[in-house]
Backbone as XML, in Angstrom:
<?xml version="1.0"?>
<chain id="A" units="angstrom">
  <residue number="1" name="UNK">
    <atom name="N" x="-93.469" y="-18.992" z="34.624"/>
    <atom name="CA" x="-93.561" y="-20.431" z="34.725"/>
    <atom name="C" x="-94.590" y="-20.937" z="33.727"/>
  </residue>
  <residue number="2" name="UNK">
    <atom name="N" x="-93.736" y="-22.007" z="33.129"/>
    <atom name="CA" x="-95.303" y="-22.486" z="32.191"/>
    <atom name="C" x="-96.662" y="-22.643" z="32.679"/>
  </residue>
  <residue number="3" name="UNK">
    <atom name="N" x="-97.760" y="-22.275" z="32.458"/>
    <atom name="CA" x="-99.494" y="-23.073" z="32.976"/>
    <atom name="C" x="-99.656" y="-24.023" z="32.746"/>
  </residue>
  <residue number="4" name="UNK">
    <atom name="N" x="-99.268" y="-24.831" z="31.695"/>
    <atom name="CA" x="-99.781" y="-25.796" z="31.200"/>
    <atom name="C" x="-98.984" y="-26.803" z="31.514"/>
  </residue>
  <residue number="5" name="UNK">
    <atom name="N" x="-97.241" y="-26.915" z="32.167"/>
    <atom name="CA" x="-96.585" y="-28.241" z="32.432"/>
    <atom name="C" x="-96.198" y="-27.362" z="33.601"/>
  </residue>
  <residue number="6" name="UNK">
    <atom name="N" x="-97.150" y="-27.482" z="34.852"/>
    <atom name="CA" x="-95.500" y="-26.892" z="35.932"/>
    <atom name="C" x="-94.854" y="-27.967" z="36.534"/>
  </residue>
  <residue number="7" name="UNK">
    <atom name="N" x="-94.733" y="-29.240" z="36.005"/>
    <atom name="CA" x="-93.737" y="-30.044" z="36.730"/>
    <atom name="C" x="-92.398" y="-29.852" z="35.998"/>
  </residue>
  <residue number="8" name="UNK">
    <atom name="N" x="-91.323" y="-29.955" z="36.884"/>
    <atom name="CA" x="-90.255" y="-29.752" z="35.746"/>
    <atom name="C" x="-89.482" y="-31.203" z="35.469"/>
  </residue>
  <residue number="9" name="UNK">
    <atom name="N" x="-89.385" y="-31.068" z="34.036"/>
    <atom name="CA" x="-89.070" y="-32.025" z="33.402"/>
    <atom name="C" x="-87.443" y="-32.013" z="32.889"/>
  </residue>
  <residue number="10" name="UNK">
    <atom name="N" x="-86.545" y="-32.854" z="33.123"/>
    <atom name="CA" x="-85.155" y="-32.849" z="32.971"/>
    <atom name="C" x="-84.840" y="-33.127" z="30.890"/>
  </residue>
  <residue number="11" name="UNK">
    <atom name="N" x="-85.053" y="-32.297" z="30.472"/>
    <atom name="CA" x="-84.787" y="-32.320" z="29.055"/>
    <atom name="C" x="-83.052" y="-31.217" z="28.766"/>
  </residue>
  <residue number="12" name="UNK">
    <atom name="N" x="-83.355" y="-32.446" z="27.199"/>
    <atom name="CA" x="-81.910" y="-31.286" z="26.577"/>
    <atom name="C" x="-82.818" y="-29.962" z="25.860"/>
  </residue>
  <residue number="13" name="UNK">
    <atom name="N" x="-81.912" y="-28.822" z="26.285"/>
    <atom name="CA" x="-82.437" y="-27.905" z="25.669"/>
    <atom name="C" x="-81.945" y="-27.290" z="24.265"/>
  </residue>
  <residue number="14" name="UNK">
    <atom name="N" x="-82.732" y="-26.381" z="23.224"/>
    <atom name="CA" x="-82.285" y="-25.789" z="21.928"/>
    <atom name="C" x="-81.301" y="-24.483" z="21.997"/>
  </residue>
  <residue number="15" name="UNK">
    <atom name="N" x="-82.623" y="-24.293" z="22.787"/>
    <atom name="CA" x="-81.214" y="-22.723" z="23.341"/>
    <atom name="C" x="-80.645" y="-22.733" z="24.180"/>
  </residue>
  <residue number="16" name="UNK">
    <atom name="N" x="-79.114" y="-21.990" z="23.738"/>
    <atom name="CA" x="-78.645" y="-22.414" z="25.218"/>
    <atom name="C" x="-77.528" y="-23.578" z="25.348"/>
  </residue>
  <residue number="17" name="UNK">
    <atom name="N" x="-77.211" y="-24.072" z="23.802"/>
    <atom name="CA" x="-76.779" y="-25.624" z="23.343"/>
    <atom name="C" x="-75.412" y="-24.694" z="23.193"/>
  </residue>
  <residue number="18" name="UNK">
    <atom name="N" x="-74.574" y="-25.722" z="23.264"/>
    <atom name="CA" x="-73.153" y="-25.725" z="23.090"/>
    <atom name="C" x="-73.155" y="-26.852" z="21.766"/>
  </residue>
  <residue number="19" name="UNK">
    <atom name="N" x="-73.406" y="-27.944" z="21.986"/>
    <atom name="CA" x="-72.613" y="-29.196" z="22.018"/>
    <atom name="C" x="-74.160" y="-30.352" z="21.450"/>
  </residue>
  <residue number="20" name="UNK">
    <atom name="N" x="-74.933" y="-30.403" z="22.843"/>
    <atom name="CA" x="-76.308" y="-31.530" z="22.544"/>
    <atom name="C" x="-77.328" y="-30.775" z="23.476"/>
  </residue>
  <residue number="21" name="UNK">
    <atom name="N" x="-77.056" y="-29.504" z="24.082"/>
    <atom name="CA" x="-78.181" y="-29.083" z="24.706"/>
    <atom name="C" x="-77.853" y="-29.593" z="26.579"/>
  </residue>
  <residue number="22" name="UNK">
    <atom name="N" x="-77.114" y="-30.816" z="26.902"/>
    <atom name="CA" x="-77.055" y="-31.404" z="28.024"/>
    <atom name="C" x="-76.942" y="-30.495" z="29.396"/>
  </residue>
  <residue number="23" name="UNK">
    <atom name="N" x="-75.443" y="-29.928" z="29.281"/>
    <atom name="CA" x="-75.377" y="-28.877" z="30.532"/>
    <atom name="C" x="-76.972" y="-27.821" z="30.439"/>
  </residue>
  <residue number="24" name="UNK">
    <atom name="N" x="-77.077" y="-27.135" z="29.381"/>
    <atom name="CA" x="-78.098" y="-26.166" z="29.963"/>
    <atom name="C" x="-79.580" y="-26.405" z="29.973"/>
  </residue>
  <residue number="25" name="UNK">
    <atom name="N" x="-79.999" y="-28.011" z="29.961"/>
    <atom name="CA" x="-80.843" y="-28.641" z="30.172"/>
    <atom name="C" x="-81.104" y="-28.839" z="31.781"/>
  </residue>
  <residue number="26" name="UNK">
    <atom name="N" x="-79.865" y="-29.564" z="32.215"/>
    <atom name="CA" x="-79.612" y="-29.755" z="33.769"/>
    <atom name="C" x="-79.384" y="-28.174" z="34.338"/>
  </residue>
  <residue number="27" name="UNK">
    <atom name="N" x="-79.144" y="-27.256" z="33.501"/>
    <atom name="CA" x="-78.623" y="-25.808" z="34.369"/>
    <atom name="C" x="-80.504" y="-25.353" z="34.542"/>
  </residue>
  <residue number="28" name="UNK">
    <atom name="N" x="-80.715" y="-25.415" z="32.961"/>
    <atom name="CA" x="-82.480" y="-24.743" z="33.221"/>
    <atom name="C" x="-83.303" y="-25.985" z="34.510"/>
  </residue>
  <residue number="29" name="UNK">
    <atom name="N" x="-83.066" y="-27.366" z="35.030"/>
    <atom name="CA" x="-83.742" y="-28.032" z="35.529"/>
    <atom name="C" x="-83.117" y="-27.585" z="36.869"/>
  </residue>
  <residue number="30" name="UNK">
    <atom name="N" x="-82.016" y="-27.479" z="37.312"/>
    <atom name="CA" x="-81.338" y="-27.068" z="38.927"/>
    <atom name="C" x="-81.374" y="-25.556" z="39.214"/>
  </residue>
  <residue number="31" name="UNK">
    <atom name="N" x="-81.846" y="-24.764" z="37.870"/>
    <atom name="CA" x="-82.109" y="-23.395" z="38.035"/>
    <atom name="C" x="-80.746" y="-22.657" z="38.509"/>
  </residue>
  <residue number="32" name="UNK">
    <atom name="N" x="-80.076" y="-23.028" z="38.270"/>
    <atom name="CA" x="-78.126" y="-22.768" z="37.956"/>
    <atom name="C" x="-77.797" y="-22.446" z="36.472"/>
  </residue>
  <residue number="33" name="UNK">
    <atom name="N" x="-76.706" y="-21.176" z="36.525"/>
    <atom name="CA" x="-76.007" y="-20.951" z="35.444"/>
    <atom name="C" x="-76.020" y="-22.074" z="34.544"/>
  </residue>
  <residue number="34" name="UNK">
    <atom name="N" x="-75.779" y="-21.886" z="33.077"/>
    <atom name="CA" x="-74.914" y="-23.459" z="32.535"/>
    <atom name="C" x="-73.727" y="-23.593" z="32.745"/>
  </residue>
  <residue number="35" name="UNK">
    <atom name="N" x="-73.205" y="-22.034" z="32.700"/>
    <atom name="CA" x="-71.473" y="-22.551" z="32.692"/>
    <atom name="C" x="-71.140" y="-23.391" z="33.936"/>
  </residue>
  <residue number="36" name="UNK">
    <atom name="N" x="-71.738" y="-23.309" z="35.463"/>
    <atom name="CA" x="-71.580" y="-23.587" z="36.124"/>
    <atom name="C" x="-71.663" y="-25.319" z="36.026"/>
  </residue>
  <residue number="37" name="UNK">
    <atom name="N" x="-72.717" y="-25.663" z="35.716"/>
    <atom name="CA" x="-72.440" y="-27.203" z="35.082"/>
    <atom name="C" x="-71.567" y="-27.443" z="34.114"/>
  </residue>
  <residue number="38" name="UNK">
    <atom name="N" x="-71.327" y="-26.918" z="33.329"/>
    <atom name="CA" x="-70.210" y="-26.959" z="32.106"/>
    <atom name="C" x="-68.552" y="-27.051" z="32.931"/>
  </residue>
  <residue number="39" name="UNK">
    <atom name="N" x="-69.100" y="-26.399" z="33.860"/>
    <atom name="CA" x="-67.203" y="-26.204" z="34.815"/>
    <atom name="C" x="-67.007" y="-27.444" z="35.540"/>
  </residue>
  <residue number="40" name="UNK">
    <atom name="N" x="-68.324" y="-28.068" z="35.563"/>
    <atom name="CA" x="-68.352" y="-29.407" z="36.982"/>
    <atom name="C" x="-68.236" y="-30.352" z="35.969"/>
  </residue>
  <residue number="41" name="UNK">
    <atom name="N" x="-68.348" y="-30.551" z="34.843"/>
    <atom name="CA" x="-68.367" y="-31.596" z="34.090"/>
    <atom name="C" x="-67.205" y="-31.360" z="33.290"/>
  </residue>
  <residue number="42" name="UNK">
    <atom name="N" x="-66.094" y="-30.311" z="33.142"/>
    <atom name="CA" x="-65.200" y="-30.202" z="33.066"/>
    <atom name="C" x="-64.097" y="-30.350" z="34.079"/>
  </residue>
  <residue number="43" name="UNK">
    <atom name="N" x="-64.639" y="-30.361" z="35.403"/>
    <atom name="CA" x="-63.413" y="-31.122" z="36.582"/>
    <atom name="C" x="-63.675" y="-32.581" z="36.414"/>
  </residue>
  <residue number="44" name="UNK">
    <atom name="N" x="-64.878" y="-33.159" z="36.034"/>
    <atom name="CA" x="-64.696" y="-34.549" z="36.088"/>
    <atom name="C" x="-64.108" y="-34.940" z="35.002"/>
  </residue>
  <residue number="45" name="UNK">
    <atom name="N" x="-64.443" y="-34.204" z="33.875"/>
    <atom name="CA" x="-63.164" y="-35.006" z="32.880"/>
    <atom name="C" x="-61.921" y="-35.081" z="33.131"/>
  </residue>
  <residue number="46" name="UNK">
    <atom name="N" x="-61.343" y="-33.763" z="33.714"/>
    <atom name="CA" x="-59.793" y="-33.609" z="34.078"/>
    <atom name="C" x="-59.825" y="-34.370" z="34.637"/>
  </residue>
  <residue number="47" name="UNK">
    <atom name="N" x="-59.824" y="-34.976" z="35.581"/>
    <atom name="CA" x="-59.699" y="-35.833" z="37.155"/>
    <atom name="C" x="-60.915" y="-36.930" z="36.800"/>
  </residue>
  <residue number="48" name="UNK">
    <atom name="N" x="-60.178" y="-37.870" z="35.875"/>
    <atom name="CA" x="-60.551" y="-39.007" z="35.410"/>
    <atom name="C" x="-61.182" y="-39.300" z="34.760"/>
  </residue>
  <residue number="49" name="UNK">
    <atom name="N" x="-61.692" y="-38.352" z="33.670"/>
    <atom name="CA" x="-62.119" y="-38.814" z="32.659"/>
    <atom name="C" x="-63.777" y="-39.251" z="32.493"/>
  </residue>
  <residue number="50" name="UNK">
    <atom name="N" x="-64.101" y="-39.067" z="33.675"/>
    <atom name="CA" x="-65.917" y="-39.567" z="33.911"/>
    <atom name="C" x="-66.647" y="-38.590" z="32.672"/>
  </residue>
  <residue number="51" name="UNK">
    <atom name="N" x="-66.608" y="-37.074" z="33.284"/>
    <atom name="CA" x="-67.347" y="-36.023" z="32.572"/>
    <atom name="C" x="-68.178" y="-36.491" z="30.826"/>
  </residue>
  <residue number="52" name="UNK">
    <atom name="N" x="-66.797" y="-36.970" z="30.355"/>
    <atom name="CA" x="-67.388" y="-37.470" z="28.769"/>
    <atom name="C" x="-68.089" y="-38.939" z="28.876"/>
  </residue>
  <residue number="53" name="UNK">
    <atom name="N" x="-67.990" y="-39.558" z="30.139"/>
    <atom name="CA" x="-69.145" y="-40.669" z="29.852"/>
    <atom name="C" x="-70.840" y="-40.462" z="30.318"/>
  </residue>
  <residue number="54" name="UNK">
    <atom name="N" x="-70.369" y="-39.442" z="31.207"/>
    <atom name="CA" x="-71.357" y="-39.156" z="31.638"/>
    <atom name="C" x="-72.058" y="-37.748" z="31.171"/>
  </residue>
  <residue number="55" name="UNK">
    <atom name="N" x="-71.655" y="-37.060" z="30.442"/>
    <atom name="CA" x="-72.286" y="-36.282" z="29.454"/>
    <atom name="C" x="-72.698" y="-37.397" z="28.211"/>
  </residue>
  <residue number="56" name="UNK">
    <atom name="N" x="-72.406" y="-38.623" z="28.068"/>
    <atom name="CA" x="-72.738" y="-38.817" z="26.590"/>
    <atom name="C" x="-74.069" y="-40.111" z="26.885"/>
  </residue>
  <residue number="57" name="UNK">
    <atom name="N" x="-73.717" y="-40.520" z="28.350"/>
    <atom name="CA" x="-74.939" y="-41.162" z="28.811"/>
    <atom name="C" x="-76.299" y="-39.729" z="28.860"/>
  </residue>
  <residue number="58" name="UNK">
    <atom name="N" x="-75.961" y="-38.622" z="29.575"/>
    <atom name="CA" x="-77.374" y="-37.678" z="29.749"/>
    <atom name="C" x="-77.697" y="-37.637" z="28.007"/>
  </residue>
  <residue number="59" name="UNK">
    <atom name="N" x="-76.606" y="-37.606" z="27.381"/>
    <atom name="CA" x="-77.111" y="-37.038" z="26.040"/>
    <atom name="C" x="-78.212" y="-38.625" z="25.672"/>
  </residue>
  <residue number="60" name="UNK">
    <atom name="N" x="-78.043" y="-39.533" z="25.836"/>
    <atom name="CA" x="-78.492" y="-40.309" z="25.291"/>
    <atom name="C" x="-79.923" y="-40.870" z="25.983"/>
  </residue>
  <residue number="61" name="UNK">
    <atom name="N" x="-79.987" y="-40.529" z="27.413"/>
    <atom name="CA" x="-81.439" y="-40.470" z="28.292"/>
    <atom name="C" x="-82.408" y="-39.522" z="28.429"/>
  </residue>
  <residue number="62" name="UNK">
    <atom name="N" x="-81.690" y="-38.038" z="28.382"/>
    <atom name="CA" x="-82.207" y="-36.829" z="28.565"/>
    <atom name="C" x="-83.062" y="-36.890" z="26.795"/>
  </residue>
  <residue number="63" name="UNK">
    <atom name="N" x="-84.638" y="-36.871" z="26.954"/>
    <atom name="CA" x="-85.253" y="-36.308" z="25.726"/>
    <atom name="C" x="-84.784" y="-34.711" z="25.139"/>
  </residue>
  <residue number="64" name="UNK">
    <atom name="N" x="-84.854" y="-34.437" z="24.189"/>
    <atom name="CA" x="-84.545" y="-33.134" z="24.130"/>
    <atom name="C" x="-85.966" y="-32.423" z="23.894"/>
  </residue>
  <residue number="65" name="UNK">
    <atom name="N" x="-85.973" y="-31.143" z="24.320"/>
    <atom name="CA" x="-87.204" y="-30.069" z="24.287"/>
    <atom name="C" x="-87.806" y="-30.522" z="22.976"/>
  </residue>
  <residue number="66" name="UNK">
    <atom name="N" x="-89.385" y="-30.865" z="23.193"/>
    <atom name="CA" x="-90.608" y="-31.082" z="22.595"/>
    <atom name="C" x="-90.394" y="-32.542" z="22.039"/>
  </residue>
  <residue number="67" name="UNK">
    <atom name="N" x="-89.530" y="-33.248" z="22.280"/>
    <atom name="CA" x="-89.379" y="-34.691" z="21.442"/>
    <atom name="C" x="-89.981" y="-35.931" z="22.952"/>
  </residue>
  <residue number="68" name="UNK">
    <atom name="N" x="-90.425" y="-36.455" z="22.413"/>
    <atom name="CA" x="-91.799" y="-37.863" z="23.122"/>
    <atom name="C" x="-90.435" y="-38.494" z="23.846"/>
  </residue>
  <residue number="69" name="UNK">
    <atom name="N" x="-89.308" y="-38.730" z="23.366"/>
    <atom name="CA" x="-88.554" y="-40.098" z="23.667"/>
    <atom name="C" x="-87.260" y="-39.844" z="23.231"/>
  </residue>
  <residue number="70" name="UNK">
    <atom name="N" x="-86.440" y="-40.170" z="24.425"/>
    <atom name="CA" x="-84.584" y="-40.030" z="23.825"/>
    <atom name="C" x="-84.146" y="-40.752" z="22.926"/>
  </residue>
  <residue number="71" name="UNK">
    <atom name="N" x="-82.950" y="-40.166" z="22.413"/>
    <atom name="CA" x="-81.883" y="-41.206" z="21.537"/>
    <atom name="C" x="-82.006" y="-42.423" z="21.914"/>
  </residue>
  <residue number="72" name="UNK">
    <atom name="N" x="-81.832" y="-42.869" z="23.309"/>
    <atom name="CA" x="-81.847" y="-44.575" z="23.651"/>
    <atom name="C" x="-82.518" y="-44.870" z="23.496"/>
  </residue>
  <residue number="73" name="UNK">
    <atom name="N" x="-84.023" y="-44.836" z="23.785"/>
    <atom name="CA" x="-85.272" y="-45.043" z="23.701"/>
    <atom name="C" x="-85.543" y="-45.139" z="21.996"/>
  </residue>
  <residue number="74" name="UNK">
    <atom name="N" x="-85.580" y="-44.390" z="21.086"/>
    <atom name="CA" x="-85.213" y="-44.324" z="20.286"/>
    <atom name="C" x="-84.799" y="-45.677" z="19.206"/>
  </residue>
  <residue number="75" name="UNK">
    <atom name="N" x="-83.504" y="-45.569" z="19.853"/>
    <atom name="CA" x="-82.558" y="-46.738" z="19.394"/>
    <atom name="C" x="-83.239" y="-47.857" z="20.031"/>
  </residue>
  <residue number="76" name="UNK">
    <atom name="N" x="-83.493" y="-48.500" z="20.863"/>
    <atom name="CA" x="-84.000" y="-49.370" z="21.644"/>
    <atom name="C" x="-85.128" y="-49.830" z="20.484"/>
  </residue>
  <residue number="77" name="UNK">
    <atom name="N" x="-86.347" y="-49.047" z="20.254"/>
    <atom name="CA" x="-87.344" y="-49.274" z="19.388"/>
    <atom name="C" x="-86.756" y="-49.490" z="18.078"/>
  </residue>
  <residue number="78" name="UNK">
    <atom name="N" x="-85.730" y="-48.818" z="17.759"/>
    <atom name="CA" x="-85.442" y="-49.384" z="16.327"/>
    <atom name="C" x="-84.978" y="-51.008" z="16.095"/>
  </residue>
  <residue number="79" name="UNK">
    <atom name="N" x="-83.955" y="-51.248" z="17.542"/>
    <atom name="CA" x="-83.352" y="-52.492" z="17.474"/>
    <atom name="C" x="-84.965" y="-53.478" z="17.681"/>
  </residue>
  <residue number="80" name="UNK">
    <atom name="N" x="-85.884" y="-53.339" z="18.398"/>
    <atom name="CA" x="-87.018" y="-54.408" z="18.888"/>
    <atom name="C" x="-87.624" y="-54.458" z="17.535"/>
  </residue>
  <residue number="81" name="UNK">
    <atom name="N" x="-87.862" y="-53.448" z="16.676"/>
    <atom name="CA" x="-88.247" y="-54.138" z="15.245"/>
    <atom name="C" x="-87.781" y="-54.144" z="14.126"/>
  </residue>
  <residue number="82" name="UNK">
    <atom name="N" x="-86.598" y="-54.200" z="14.308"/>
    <atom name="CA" x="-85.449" y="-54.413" z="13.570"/>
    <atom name="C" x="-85.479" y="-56.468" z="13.497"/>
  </residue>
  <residue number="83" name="UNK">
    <atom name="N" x="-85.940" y="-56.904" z="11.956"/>
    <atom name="CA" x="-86.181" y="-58.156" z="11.832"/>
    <atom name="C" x="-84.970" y="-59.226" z="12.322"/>
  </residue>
  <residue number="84" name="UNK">
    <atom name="N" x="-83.760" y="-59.086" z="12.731"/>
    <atom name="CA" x="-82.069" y="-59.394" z="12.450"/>
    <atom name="C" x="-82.449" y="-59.504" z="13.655"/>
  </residue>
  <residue number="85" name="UNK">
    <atom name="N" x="-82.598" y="-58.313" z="14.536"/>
    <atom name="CA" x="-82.381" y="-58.153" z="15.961"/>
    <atom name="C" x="-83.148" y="-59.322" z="16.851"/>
  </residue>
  <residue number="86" name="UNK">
    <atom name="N" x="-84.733" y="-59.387" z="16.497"/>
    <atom name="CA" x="-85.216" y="-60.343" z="16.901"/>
    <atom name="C" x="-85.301" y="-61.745" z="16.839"/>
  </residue>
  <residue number="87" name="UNK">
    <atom name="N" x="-84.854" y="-61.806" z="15.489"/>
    <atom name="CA" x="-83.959" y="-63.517" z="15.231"/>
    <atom name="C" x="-82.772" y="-63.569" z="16.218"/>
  </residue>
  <residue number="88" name="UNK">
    <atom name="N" x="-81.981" y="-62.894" z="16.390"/>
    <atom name="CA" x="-80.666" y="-63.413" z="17.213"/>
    <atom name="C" x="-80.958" y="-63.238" z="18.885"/>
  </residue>
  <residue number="89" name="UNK">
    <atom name="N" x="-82.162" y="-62.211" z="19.252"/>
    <atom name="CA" x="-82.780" y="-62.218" z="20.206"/>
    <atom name="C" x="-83.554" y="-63.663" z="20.832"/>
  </residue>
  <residue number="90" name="UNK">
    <atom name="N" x="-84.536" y="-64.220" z="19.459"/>
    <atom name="CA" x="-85.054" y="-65.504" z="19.636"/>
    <atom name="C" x="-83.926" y="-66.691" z="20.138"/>
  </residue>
  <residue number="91" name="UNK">
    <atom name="N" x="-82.801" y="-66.973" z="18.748"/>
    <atom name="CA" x="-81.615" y="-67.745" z="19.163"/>
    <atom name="C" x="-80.597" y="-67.417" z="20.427"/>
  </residue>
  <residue number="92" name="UNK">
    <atom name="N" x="-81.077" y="-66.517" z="20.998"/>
    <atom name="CA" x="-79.881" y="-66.413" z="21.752"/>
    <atom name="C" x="-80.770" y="-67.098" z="23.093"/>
  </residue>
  <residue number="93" name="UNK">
    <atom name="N" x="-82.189" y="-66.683" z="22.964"/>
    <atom name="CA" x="-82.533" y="-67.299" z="24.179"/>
    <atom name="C" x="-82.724" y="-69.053" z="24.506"/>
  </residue>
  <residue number="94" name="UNK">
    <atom name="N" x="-82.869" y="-69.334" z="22.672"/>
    <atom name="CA" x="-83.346" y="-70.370" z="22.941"/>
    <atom name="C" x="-81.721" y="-71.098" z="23.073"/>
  </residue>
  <residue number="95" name="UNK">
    <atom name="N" x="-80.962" y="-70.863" z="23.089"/>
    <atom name="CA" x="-79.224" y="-70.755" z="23.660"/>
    <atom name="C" x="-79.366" y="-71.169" z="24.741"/>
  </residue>
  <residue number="96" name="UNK">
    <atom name="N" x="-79.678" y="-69.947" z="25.231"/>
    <atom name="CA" x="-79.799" y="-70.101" z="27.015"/>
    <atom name="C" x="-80.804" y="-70.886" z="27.471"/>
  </residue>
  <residue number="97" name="UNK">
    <atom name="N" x="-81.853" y="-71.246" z="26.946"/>
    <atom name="CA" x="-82.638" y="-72.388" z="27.059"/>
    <atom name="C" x="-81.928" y="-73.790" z="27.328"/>
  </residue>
  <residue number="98" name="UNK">
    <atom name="N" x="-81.350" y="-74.117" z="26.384"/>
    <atom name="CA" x="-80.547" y="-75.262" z="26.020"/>
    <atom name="C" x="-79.503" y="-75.354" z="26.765"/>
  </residue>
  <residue number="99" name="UNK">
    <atom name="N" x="-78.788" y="-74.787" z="27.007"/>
    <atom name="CA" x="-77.580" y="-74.573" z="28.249"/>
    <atom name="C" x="-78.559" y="-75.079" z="29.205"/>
  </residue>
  <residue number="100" name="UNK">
    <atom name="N" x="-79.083" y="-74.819" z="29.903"/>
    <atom name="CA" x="-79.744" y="-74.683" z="31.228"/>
    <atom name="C" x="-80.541" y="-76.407" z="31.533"/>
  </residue>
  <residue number="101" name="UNK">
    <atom name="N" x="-80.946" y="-76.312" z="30.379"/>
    <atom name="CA" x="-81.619" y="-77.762" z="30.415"/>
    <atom name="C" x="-80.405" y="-78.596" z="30.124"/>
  </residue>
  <residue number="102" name="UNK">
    <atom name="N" x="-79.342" y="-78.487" z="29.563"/>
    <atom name="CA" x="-78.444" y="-79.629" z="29.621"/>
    <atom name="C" x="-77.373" y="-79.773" z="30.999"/>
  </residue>
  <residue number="103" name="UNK">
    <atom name="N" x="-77.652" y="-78.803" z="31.739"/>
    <atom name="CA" x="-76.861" y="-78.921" z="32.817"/>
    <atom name="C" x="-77.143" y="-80.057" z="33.842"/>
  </residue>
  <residue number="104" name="UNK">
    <atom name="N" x="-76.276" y="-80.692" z="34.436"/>
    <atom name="CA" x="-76.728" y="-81.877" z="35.520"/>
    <atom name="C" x="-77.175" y="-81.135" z="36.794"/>
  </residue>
  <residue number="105" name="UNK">
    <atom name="N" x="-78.103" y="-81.888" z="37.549"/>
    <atom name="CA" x="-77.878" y="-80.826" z="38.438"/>
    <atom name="C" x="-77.167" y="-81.887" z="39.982"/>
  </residue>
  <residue number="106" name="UNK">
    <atom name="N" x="-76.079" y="-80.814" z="40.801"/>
    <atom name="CA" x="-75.781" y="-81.888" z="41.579"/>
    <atom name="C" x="-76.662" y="-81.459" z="43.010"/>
  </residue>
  <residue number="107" name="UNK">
    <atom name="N" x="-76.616" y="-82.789" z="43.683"/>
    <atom name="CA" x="-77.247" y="-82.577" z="45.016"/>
    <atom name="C" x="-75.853" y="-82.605" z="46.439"/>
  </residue>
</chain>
């Protein structure tokens, strides 16, 4: 067991990767095979198709081993100072500003 982190932390892992690391991230965090997650996320794709949204959501929340912050997280910070983003961020509110104040209100 590590000394230095024994809480366990739900990351994608390097080794152990198929694909993005996802199943044997959740296999090393539930202390289960990977294939065994790999088989459960392969019945949910068969039987409706979930498996690939929901492998591509973990891929995108789950940090991967030694990295501060996920893909979303990530992306998230790029869009907040991203100069474009925050202009249409500003206009959109001041949108919804304006809507709101032009509404009547009835009693």
């Amino acid at each position: 067991m590590d000394t230095q982190n024994s809480s366990k932390q739900l990351r994608r892992t390097r080794d152990g990767k198929m694909i993005a690391g996802v199943c044997s991230g959740i296999a090393r965090y539930l202390g289960v095979d990977a294939n065994l997650v790999r088989l459960g996320l392969g019945v949910f794709t068969l039987f409706g198709g979930a498996g690939i949204g929901l492998y591509i959501v973990a891929w995108l929340v789950m940090p991967e081993d030694g990295a501060e912050s996920s893909v979303a997280e990530d992306l998230f910070q790029k869009a907040k100072d991203n100069p474009s983003v925050q202009d249409a961020t500003q206009k959109a509110t001041q949108k919804a500003k304006d809507v709101f104040a032009a509404k009547p209100h009835s009693s």
